[in-house]
Biotite code that builds the C-alpha atoms (Angstrom):
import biotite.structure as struc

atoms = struc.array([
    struc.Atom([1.726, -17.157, -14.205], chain_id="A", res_id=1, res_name="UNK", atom_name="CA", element="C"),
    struc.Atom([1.456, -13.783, -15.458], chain_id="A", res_id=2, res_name="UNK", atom_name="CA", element="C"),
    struc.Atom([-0.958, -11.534, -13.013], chain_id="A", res_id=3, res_name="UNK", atom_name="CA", element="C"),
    struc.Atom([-0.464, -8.188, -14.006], chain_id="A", res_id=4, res_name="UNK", atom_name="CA", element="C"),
    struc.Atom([1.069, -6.694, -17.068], chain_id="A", res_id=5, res_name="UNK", atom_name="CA", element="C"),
    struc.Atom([2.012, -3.147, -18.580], chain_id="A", res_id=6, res_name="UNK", atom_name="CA", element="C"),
    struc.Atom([4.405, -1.792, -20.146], chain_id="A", res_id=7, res_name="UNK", atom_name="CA", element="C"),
    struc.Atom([6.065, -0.628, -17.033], chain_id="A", res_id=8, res_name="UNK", atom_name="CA", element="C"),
    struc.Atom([5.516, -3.622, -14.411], chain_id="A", res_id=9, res_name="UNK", atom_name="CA", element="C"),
    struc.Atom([5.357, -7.397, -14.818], chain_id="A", res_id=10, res_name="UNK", atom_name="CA", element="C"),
    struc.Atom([4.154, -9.398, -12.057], chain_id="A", res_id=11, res_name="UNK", atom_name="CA", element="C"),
    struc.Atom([4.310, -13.117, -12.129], chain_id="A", res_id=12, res_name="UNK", atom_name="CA", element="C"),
    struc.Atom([2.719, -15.331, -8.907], chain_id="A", res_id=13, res_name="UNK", atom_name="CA", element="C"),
    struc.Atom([3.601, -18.856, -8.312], chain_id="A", res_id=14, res_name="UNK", atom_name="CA", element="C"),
    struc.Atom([0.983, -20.444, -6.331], chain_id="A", res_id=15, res_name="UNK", atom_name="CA", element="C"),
    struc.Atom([2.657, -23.598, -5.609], chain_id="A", res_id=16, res_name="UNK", atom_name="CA", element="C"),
    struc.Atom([5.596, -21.791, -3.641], chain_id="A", res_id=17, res_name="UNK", atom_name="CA", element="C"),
    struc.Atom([3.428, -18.688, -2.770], chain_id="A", res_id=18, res_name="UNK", atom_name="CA", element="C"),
    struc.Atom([5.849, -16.252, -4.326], chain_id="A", res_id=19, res_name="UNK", atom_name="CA", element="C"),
    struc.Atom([5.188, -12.849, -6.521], chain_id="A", res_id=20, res_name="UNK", atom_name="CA", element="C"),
    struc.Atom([8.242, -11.851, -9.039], chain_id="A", res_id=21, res_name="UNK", atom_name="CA", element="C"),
    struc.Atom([8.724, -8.637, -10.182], chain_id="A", res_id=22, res_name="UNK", atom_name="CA", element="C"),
    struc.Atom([11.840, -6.538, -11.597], chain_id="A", res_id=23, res_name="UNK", atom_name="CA", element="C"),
    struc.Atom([11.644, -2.931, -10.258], chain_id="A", res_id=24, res_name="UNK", atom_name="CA", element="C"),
    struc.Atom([11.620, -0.558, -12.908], chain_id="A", res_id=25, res_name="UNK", atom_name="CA", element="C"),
    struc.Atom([13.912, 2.642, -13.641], chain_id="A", res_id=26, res_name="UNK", atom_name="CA", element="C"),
    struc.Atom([12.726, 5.453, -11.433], chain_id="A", res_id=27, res_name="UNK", atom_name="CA", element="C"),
    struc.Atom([12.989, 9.027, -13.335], chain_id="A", res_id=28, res_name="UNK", atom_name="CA", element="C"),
    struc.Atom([10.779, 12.440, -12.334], chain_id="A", res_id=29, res_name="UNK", atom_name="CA", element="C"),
    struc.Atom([9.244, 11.616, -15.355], chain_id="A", res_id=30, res_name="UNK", atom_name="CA", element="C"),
    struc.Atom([7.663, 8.317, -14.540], chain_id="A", res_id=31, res_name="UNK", atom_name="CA", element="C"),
    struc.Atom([7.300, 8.644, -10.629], chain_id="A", res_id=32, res_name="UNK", atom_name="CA", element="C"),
    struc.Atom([4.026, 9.117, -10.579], chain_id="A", res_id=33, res_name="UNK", atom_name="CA", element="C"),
    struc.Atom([3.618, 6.021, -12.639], chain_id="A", res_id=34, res_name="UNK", atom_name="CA", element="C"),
    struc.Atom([6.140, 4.341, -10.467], chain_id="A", res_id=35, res_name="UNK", atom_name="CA", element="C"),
    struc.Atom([3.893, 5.547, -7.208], chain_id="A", res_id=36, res_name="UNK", atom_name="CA", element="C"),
    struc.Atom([1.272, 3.803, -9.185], chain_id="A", res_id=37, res_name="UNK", atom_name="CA", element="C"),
    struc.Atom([3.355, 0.960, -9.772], chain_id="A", res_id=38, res_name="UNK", atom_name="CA", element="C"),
    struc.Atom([4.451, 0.070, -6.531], chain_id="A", res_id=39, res_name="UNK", atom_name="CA", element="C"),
    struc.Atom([0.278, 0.393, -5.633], chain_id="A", res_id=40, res_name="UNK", atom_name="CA", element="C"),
    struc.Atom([-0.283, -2.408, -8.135], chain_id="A", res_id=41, res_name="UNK", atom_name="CA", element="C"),
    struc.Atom([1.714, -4.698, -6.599], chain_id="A", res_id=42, res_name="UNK", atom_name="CA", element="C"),
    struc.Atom([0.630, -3.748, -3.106], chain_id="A", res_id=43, res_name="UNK", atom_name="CA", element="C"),
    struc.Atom([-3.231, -4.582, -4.550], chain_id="A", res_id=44, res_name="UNK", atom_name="CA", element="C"),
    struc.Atom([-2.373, -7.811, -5.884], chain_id="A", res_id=45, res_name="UNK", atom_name="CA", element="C"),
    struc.Atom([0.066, -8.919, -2.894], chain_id="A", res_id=46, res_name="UNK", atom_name="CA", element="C"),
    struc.Atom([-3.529, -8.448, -1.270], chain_id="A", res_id=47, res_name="UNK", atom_name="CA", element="C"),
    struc.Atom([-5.785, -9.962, -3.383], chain_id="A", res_id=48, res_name="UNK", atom_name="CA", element="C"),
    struc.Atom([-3.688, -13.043, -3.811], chain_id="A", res_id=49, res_name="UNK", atom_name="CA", element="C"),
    struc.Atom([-2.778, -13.226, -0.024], chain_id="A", res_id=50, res_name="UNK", atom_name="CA", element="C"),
    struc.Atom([0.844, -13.645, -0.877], chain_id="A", res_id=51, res_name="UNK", atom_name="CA", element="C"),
    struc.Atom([3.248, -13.895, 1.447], chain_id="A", res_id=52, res_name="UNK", atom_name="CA", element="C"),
    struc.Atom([6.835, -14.484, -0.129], chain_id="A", res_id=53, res_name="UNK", atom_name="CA", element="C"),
    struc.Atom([8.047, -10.869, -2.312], chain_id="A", res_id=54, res_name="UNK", atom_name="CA", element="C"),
    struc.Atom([10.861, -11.755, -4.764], chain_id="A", res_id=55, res_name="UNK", atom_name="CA", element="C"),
    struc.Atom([11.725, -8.234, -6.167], chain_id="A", res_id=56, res_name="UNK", atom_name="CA", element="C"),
    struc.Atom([14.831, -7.840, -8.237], chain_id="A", res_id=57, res_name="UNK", atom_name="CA", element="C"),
    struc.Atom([16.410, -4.437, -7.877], chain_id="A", res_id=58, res_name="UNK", atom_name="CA", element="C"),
    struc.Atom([19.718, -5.143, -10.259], chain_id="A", res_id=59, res_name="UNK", atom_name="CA", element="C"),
    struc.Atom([18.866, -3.554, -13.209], chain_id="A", res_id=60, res_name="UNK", atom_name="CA", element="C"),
    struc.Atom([16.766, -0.476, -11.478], chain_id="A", res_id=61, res_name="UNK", atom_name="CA", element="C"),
    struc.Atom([18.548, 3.198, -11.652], chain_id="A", res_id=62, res_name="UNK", atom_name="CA", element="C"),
    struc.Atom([17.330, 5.994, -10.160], chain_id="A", res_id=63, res_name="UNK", atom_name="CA", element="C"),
    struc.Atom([17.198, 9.363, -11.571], chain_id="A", res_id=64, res_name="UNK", atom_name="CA", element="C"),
    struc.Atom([15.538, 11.145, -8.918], chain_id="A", res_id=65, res_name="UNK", atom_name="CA", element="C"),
    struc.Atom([16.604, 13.228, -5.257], chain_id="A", res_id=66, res_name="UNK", atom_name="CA", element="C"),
    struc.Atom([17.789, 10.280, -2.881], chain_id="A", res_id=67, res_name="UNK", atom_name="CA", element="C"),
    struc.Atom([14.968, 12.004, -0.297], chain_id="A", res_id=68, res_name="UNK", atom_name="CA", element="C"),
    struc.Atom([12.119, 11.518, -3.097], chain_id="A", res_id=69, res_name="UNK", atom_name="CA", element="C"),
    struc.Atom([13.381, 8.099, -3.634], chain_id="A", res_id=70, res_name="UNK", atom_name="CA", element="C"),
    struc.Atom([13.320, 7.481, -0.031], chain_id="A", res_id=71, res_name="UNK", atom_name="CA", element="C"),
    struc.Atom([10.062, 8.346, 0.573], chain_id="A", res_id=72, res_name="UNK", atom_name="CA", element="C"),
    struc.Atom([8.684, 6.421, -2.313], chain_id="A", res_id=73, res_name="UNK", atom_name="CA", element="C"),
    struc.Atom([10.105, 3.575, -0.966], chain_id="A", res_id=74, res_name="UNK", atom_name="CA", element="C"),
    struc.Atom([9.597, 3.776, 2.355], chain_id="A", res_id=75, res_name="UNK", atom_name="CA", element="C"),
    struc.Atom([5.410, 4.135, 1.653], chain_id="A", res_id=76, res_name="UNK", atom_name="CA", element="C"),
    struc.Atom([5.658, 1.037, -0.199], chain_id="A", res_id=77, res_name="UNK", atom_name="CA", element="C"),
    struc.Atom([7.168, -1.333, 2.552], chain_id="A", res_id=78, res_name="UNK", atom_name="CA", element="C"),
    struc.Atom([4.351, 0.489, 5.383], chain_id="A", res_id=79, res_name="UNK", atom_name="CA", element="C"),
    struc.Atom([2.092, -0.835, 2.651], chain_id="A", res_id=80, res_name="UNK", atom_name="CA", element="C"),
    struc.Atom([3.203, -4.183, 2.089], chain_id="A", res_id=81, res_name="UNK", atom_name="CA", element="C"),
    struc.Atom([3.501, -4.247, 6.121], chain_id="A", res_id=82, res_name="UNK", atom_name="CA", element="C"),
    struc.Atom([-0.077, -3.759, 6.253], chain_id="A", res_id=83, res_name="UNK", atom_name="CA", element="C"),
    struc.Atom([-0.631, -6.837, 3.698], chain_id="A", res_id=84, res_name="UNK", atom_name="CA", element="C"),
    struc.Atom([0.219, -10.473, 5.069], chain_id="A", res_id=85, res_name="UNK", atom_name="CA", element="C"),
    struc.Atom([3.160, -10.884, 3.690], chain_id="A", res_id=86, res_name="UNK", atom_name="CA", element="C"),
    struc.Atom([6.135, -12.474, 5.792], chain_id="A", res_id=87, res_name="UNK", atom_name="CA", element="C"),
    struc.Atom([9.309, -12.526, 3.878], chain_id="A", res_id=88, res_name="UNK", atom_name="CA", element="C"),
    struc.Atom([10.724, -10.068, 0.852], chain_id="A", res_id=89, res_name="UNK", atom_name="CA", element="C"),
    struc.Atom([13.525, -10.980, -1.083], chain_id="A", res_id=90, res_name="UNK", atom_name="CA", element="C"),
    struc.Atom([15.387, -8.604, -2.783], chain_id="A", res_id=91, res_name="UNK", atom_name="CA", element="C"),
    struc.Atom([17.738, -9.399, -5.796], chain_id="A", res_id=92, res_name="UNK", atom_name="CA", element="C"),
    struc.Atom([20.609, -6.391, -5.919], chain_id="A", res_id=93, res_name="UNK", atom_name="CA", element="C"),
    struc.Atom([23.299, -4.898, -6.872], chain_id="A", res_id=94, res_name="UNK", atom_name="CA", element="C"),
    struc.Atom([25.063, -4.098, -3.769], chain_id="A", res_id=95, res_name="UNK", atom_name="CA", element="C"),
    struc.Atom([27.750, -1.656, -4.571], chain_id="A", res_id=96, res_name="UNK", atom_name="CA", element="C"),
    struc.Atom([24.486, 0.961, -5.947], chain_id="A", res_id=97, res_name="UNK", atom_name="CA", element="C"),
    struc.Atom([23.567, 4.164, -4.927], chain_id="A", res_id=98, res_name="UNK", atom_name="CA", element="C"),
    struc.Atom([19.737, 3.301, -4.628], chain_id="A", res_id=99, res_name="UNK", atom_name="CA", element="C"),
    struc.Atom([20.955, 0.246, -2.486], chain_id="A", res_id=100, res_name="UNK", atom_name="CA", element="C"),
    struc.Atom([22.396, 2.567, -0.004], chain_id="A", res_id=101, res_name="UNK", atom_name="CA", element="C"),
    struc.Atom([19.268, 4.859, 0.214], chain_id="A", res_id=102, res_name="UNK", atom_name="CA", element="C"),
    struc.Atom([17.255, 1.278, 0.654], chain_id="A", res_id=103, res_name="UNK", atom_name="CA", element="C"),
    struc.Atom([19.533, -0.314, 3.284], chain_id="A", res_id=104, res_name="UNK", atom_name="CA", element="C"),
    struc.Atom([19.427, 3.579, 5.255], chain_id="A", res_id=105, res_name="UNK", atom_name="CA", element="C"),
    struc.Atom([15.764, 3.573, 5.002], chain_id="A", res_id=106, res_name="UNK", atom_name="CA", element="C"),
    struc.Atom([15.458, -0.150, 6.076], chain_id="A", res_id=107, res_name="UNK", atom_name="CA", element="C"),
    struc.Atom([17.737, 0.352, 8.695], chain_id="A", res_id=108, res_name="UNK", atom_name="CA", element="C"),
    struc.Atom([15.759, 3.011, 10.150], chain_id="A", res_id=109, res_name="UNK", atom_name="CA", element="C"),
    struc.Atom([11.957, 1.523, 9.657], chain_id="A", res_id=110, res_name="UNK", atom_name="CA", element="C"),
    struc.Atom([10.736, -1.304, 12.129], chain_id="A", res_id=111, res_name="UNK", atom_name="CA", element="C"),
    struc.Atom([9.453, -4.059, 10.155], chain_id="A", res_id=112, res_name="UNK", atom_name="CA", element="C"),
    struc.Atom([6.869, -6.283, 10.597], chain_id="A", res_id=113, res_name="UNK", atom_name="CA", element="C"),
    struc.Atom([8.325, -8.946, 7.622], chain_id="A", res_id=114, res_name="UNK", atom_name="CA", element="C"),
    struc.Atom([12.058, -10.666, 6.777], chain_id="A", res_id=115, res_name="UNK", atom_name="CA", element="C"),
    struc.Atom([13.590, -9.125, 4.184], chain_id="A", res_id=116, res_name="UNK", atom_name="CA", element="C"),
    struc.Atom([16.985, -10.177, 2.964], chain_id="A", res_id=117, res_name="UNK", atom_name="CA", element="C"),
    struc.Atom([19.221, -9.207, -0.064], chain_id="A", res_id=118, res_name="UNK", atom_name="CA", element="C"),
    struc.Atom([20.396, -11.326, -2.492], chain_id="A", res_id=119, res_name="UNK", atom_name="CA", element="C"),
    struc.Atom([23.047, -11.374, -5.620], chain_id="A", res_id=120, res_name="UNK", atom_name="CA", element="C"),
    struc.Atom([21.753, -14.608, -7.178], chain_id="A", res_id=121, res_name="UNK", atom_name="CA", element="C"),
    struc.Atom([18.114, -15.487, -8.013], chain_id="A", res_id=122, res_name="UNK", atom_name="CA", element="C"),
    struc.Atom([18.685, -18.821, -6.530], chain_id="A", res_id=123, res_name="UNK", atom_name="CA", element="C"),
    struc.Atom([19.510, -17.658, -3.601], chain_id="A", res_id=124, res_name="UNK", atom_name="CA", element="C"),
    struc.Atom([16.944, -15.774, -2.853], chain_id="A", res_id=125, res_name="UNK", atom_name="CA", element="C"),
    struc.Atom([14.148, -18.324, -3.776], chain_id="A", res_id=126, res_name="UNK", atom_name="CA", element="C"),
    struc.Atom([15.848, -20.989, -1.318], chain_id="A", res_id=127, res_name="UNK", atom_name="CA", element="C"),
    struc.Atom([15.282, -18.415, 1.134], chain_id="A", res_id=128, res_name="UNK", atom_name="CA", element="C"),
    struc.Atom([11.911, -17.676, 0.190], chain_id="A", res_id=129, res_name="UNK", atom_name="CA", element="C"),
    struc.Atom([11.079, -21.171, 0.472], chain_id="A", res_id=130, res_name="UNK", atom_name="CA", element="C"),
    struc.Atom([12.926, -22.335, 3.142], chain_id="A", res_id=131, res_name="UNK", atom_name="CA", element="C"),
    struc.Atom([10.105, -22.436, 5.646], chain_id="A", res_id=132, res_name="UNK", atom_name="CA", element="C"),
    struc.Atom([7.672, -24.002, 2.840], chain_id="A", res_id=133, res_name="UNK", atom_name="CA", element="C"),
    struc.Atom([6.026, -26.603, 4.868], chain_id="A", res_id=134, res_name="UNK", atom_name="CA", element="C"),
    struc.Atom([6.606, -29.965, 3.094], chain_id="A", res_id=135, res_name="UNK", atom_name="CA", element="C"),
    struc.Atom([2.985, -31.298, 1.734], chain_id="A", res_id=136, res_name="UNK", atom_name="CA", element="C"),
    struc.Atom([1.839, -34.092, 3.725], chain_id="A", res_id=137, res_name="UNK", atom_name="CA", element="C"),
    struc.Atom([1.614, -37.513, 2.377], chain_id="A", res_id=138, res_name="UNK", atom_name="CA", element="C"),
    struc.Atom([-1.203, -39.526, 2.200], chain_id="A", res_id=139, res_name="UNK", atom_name="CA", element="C"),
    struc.Atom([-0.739, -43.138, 3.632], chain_id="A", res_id=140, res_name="UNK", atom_name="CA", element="C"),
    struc.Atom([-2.532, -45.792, 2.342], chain_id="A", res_id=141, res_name="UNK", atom_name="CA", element="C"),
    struc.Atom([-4.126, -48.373, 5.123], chain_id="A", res_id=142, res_name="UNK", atom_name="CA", element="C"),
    struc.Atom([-4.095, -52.117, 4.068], chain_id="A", res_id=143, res_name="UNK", atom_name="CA", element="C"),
    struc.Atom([-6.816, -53.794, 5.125], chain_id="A", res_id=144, res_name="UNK", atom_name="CA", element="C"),
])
């Protein structure tokens, strides 16, 4: 379901599998203050809806900005999802990118209190995500 909608940032929750979707948008000096604001949102609403699988897909983001602004923008956003309850964070790339390089430096460098892996293939990713789903337990039914 969608829970949060512009026209810069979709976010979509699944309850049953406790995962938020969202596609990362295009990062320019133009928008990064909207992009700041962006990243906010989904911080708010990871909150709100005490999520605690991230799928973010990063393939079709570009960055038009310093490496060290990007950096920075990104590196507030994990210390904020740290601070939420959030356990594992997906992330659905392109690996051969210039803005993956700045991510994997800054990831590299940050001690994290979540998983995060990176993934070429959707599918991938949500196995992950799920992979430590607990499975729901059955009700057994007592003849008498």
């Amino acid at each position: 379901m969608v829970i949060y909608k512009n026209g810069f940032l979709r976010l979509d929750y699944e309850p049953a599998s406790d995962i938020l979707t969202f596609e990362m948008p295009n990062v320019d000096d133009i928008v990064m203050p909207e992009m700041e604001r962006s990243l906010a949102v989904i911080v708010e609403h990871v909150r709100k809806y005490d999520v605690k699988r991230v799928l973010l897909d990063a393939r079709q983001t570009n960055i038009w900005v310093y490496e060290d602004s990007y950096a920075c923008l990104i590196s507030e956003f994990y210390r904020n999802l740290m601070a939420t309850r959030v356990q594992k964070v997906a992330r659905i790339v392109t690996p051969d990118s210039k803005r993956e390089k700045v991510v994997l430096n800054l990831l590299n460098n940050m001690t994290l209190s979540v998983k995060i892996q990176r993934f070429t293939e959707v599918s991938a990713a949500l196995e992950w995500l799920k992979s430590d789903v607990l499975p729901k337990p059955r009700l057994q039914t007592l003849s008498i």
